[in-house]
N, C-alpha and C positions, 0 to 999 in steps of 0.2 A: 494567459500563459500558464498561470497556476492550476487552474479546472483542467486544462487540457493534460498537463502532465500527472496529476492525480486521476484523471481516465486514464490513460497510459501505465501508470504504475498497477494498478487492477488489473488491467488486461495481458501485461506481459510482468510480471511478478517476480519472475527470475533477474530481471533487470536490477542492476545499482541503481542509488537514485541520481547518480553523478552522470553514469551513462546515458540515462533518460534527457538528465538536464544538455549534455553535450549534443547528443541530437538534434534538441531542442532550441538551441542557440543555433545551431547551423543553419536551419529554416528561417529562422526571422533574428536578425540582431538588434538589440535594444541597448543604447550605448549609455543610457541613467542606470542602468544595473548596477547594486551595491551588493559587497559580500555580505551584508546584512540580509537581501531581497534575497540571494539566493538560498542562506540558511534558513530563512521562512519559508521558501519552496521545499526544501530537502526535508522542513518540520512537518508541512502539509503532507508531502507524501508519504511519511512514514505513518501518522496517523491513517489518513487513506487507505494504507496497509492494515494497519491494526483493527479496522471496522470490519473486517471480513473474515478474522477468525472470532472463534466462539468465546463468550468470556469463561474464564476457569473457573470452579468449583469451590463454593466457599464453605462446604459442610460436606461431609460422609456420605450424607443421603442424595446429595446433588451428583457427588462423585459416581454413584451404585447405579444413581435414574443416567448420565452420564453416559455409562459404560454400557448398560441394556441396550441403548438407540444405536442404531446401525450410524455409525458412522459415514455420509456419504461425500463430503465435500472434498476429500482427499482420494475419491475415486474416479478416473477419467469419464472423460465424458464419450457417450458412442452415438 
């Protein structure tokens, strides 16, 4: 259930991770569910989020090469 919702968070990004998660339960119910299990799902896909931006600039010079590159991943796709 975890893997599938961290696909899910990638693919529709705009989504909460509570929205994802509520969808998520309504397909399949697991009644051993702890608010623990779910705050490790909600830690998963927040990481899962964060692999997919760039890491930031730790020097001047990183900043400068940075800023040269066409920026593309924030450009729609056609």
């Amino acid at each position: 259930m975890s893997n599938s919702l961290k696909r899910k968070a990638l693919v529709d990004i705009s989504y909460k991770s509570s929205k994802l998660i509520r969808l998520e339960l309504k397909h399949g119910y697991i009644p051993t569910w702890t608010n623990n299990d779910l705050s490790l799902i909600r830690h998963n896909i927040h990481r899962a989020r964060l692999s997919v931006h760039p890491p930031l600039p730790s020097c001047i010079e990183e900043l400068h090469f940075a800023l040269k590159l066409k920026p593309t991943w924030f450009l729609p796709k056609q």
